[in-house]
N, C-alpha and C positions, 0 to 999 in steps of 0.2 A: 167288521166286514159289511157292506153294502148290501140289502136285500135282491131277493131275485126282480124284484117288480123293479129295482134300480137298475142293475143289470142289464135287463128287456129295455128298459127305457136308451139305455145306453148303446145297445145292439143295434136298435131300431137308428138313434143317429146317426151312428158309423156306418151306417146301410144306405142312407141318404144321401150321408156325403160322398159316398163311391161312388155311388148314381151317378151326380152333378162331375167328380172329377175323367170318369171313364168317357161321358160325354164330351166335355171339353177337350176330351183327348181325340176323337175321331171328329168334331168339330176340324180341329187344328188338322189334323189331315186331311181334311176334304179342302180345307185351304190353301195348304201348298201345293196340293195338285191341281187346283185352280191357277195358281199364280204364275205355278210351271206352264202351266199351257199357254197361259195368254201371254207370256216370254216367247216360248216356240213361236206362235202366230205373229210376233209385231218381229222375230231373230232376223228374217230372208229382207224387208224393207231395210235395216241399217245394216246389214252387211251389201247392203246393192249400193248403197253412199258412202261405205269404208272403201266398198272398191271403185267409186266413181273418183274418191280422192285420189286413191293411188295412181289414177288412171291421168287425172292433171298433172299430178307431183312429177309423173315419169315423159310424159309428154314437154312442160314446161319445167326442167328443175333448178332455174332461174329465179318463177315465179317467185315475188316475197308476198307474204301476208301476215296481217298480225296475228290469225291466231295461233299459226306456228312460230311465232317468237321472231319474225324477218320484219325486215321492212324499219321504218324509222320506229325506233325503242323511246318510249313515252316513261320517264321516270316520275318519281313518286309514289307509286301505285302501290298496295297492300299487298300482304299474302290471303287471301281466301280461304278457310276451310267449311267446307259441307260436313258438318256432321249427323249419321241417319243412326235413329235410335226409333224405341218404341213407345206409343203410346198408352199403352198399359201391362199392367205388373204380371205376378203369376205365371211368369217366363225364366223363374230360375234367377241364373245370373248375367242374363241375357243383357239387359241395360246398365247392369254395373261393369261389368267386363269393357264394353264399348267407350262409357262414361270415364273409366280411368286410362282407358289407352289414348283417349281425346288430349285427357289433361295430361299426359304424358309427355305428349307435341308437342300443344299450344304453350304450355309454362317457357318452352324454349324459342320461343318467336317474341318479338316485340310490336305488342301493337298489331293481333289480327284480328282480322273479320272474319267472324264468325256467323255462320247461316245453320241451322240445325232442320232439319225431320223428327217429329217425334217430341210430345211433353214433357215426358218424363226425360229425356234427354238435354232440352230446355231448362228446366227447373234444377237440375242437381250442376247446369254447366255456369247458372245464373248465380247458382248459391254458391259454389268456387269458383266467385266472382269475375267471370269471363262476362263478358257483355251480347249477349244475342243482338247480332246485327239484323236479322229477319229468321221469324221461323214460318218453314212452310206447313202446313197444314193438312191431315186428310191423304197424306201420300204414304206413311210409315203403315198405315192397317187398308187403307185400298190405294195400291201403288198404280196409276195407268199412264199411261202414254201421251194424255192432254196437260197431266201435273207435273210429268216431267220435263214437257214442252214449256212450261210457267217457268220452271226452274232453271231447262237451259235459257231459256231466253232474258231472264235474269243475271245470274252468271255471267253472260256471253256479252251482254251489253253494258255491265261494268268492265269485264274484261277489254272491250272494242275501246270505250271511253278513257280507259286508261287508271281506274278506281283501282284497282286488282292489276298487280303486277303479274300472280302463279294465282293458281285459283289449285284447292287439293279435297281430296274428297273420301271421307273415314267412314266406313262401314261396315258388318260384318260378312263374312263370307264361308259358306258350308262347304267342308274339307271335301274333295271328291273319295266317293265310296264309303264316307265314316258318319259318326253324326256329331261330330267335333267341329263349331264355328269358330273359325279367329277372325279378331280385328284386323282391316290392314288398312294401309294409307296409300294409296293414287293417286299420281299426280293427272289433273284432267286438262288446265291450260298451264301455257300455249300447248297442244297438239305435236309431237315426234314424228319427221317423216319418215325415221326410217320405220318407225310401226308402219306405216303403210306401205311401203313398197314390198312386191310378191317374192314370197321364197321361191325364186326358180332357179333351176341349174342355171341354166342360158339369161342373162341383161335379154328382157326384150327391148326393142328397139320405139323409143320414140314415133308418134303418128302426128302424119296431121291431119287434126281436128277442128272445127272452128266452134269456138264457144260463144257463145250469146248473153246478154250483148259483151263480157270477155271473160278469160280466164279469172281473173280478179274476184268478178262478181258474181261467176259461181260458185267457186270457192269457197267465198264469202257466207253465201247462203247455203251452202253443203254440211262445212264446219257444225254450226251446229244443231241439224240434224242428227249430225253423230253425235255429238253431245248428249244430245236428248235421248237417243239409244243407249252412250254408257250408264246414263243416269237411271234410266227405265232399268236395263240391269243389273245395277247399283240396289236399287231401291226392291224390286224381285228377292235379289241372293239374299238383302238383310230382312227382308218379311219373312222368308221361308227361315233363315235361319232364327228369326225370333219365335214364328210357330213350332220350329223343330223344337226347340227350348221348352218352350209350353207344350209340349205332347210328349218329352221328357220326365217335366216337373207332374204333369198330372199323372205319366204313368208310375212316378215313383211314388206316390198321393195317393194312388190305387190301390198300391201292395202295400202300402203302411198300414192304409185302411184295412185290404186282406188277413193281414198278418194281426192286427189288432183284434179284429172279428174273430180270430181261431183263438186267440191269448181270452176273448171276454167267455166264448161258448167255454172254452173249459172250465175258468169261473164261474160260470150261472150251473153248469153241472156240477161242477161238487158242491155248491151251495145250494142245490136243490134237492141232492143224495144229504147232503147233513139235514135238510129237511125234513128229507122222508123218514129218515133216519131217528129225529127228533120225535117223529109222531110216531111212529112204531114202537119206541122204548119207552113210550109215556102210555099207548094202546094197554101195551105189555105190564106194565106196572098199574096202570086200573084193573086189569083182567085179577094179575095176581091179586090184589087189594081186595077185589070183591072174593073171588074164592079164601080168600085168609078171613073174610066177615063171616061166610057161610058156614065154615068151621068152625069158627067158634062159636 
């Protein structure tokens, strides 16, 4: 059995690393409700250009454009998938979850292009010899609104060119009310009109409007702004859900720790009662010893 001074030595550890993981754990929360907020703050700007689309679509629903899939169809072009993972570990099974639903997909496609968020994402999708066609950088741990703009604007102008046929986009997403994330897959291009047109009892009724310099080319430049809003979203739900994962993993890191600490204190206690224990019956047997010399 282990001395008490090993023990101590041991308690003291366990004590350290609870430190470090309860911190990590409120860490990660003060970062999802960071990420939530600045979500809230950029929601009202892309929902004001989801409904300026639907406001074209219902006005002109003639118009063609390509990024809803109309207009002269440009063959050759690839399937696209975005995939957003994280860039570091101690999240559970945050990145392997994501990493096998990818390769899930992708084994069933011939031939795509692949764009990924996130290293660790990269690296296991390179070693299951998928080819990274770009990774983006810096958006998986601070997601903002100018890297999403990078991103759609990348996307959108292979998509416009004709490189990318579908363009789809795998990430994870936090269940509403629980703290259970799934992977899922969205399709991003071409754009569905009927996602945009308004649930209303009553068809409103076409206006006229005059667009500058025309419908085409606002459109155009509308598109992906929204883009850049799914993605900003996109990229939000899976940071939060990869934090929520790591404020999981650390609080379960916590109580193991806890639960350790109470298994080791009862340990250094009775090995500190056979201690005392030890010196008491040895006390006790000098004491006798000398009175049995005095005797005789």
């Amino acid at each position: 059995m282990a001395s008490a001074r090993d023990i101590q030595s041991r308690i003291k550890s366990v004590q350290d690393t609870m430190k470090i993981t309860n911190a990590m754990y409120l860490i990660s929360s003060t970062k999802v409700k960071k990420a939530r907020r600045a979500l809230n703050d950029a929601l009202p700007y892309f929902m004001q250009s989801e409904q300026l689309i639907g406001e074209i679509l219902r006005d002109l629903p003639e118009l063609e454009d390509r990024f809803f899939g109309t207009g002269e169809p440009i063959l050759g072009g690839k399937k696209g998938f975005l995939v957003i993972s994280g860039d570091k570990g101690l999240a559970g099974a945050y990145n392997h979850n994501i990493v096998k639903f990818a390769e899930g997909i992708l084994q069933k496609e011939t031939d795509p292009d692949v764009y990924v968020v996130g290293q660790l994402g990269a690296l296991a999708l390179q070693k299951a010899g998928y080819p990274v066609n770009r990774r983006f950088t810096g958006a998986a741990q601070q997601p903002s609104v100018s890297r999403s703009r990078r991103m759609a604007a990348t996307l959108c102008q292979q998509f416009a060119d004709g490189e990318l046929s579908e363009v789809y986009i795998i990430y994870t997403r936090m269940e509403e009310h629980g703290e259970e994330a799934t992977p899922v897959l969205q399709k991003l291009l071409p754009l569905s009109a009927e996602d945009f047109r308004p649930a209303a009892e009553k068809p409103q009724q076409p206006q006229e409007v005059i667009y500058l310099p025309d419908a085409g080319a606002v459109l155009g430049s509308i598109a992906p702004n929204y883009v850049t809003g799914y993605l900003f979203g996109a990229l939000v739900e899976a940071y939060c859900s990869e934090e929520n994962a790591r404020m999981l993993a650390m609080k379960s890191a916590t109580d193991s720790a806890a639960e350790m600490l109470r298994e080791l204190s009862v340990i250094y206690n009775s090995v500190r009662q056979a201690a005392i224990t030890q010196q008491i019956v040895e006390v006790a047997g000098g004491a006798k010893a000398q009175k049995r010399k005095r005797t005789s």
